[in-house]
N, C-alpha and C positions, 0 to 999 in steps of 0.2 A: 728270891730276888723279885723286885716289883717289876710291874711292868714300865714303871717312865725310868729303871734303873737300864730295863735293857736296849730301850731306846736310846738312853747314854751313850750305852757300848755302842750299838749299832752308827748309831750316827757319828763316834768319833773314830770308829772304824770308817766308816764312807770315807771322813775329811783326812785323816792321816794315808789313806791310800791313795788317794786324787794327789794330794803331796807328793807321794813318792813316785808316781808318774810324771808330775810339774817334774822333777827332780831331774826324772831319771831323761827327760827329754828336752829340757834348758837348755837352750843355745844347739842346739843340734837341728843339722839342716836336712837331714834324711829320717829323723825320728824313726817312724813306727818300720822302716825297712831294716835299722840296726839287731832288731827283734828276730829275724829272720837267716842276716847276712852270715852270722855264725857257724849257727845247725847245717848250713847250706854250705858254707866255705867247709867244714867241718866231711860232709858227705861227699862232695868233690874231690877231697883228698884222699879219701878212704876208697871212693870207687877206682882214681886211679892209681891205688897201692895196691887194692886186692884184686880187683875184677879186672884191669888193664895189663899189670904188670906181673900177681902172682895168679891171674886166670882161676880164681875160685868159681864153684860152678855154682850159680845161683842165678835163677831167672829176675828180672826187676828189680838188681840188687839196689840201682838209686834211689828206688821205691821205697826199698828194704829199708833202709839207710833214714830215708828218712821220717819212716815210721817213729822209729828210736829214738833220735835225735831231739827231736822237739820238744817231745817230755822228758828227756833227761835235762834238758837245758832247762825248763822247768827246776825241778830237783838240785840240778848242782850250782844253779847261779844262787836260789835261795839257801842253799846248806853253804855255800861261799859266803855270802853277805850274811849271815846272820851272826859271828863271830864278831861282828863287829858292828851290829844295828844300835846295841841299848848305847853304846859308847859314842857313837856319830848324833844319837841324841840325851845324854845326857846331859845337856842344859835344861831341857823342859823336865826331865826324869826328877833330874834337883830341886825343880821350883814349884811345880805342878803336882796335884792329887787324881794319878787316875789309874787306871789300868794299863801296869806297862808291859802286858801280855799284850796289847793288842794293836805293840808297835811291831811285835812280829807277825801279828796276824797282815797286820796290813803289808810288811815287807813280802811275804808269802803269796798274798792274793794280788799283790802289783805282777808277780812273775809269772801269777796263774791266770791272770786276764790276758798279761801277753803270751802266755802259751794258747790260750783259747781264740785267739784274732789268728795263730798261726795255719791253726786247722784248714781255712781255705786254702792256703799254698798247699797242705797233703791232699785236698781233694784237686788241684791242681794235676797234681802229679798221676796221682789216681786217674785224673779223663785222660793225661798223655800216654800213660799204658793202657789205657780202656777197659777201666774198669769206673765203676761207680760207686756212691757210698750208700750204707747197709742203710736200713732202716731201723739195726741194731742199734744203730748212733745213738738215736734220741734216747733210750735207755741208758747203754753204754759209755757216754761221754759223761754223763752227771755224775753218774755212780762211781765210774775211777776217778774224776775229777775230784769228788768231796773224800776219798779214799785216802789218796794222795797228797790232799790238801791236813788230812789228819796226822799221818808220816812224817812230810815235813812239817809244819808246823812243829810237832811235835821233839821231832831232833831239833827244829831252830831253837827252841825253847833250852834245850839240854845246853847247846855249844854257846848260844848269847849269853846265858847263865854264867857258866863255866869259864868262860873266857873274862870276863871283869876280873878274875881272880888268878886266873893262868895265862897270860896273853901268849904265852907261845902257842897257846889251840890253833889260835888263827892259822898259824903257817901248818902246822899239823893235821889241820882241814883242809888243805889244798892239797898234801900229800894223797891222804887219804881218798877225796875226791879222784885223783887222778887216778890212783888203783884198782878203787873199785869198779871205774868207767873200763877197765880193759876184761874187769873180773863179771862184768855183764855182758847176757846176749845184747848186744844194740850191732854191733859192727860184724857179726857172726851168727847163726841162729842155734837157739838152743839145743837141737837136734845135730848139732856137729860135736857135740860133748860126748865123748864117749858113755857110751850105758852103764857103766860101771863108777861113772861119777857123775851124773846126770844129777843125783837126788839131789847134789851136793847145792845143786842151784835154789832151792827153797832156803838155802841159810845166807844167801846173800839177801839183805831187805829191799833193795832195790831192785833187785831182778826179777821177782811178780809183779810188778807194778808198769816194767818197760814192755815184758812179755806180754802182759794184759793189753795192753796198748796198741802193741805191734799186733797183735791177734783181730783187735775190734778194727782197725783200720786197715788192715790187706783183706782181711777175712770177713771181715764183721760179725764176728762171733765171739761171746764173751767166757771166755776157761774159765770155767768153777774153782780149777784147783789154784791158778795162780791169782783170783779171785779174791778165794777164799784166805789165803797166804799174806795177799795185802791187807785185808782188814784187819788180820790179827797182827800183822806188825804196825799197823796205823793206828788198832788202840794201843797198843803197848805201849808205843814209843810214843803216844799221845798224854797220857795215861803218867809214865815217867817224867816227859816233859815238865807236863803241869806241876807234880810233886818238888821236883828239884826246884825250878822255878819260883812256886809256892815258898821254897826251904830258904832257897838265897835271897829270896829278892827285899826282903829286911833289910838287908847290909849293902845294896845296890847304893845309895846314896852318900855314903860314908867312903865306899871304895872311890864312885864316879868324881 
């Protein structure tokens, strides 16, 4: 690939993302706070279901809460909408010559910029229990960040595919999302999992990725092993992505 081909990509990647920002904050009078309001409404409810009312014992559980949250919202707003991105643009898919990989790239990287603007509400939270952020960060946040960004992408790639041709995914991926958010530490911490099914947590692909997270911002330390567990589900499901993708996306036109 030459280089003014990858400048292509690049640059039509910049312009299709600044889109789906236009988009996603057209006519809205609070914008970049709707970013926020969920994770947050989200943590509020949990704190007083479990810490208020079933008195789980955990110190800084809003804290806790919202370690998780942020980047899961991340993850499942993009595995939510990607069922349905090539389709919301298939008029230009139909008329236009380009890469339609990189309408997911860019639906991916609109959720992970505003996952990135959230972080100062976590260091928020962080100075009102009094603690501060690591100097782990600056390592730490790039590295899950481009991780993570390989994972989804990667599934978005699987379900946007898939769905032109199965449209029942789409409600199937909401299920789905919604199970797996109960089947992840984020509202409970790993270590409440009984020892005898603890391992079992490495085979959910989400669950190194939210752990990692939650570790580098209460802690600021970054676990090897759940580390190590997202990148290998980040190539794979990168890896698959692309393949299937690569395998359907001929017929994209003809179905769209």
């Amino acid at each position: 690939m030459t280089l003014r081909k990858l400048r292509y990509i690049f640059d039509l990647i910049v312009l299709l993302t600044i889109k789906e920002i236009k988009v996603r904050y057209k006519n809205s009078f609070l914008g970049y706070l709707w970013s926020i309001a969920m994770p947050l409404c989200y943590a509020f409810v949990f704190y007083i279901a479990f810490k208020v009312v079933m008195k789980i014992r955990m110190e800084n559980y809003s804290l806790f809460l919202i370690c998780g949250l942020f980047p899961w919202q991340w993850f499942s707003n993009s595995i939510c909408a990607s069922s349905t991105v090539l389709l919301s643009n298939s008029s230009i898919i139909k008329k236009v010559n380009f890469p339609r990989s990189s309408v997911c790239i860019a639906m991916v990287l609109n959720d992970g910029i505003h996952f990135l603007l959230s972080i100062p509400v976590i260091m928020l939270f962080l100075f009102l229990y009094h603690k501060t952020p690591s100097f782990m960060w600056i390592i730490g946040i790039p590295v899950l960040f481009t991780v993570q960004f390989m994972f989804t992408f990667g599934l978005s790639l699987i379900i946007s595919s898939i769905n032109i041709f199965f449209r029942d995914l789409e409600r199937l991926v909401i299920v789905f999302i919604t199970l797996l958010f109960y089947f992840t530490p984020i509202i409970y911490e790993e270590t409440m999992i009984p020892k005898r099914y603890r391992h079992f947590i490495n085979f959910n692909p989400a669950a190194p990725f939210m752990v990692a997270w939650r570790h580098l911002f209460l802690n600021g330390t970054i676990n090897c092993n759940y580390l190590l567990f997202s990148f290998l589900y980040g190539m794979f499901f990168l890896l698959l992505g692309l393949w299937i993708f690569k395998t359907l996306s001929p017929r994209f036109a003809e179905v769209l």
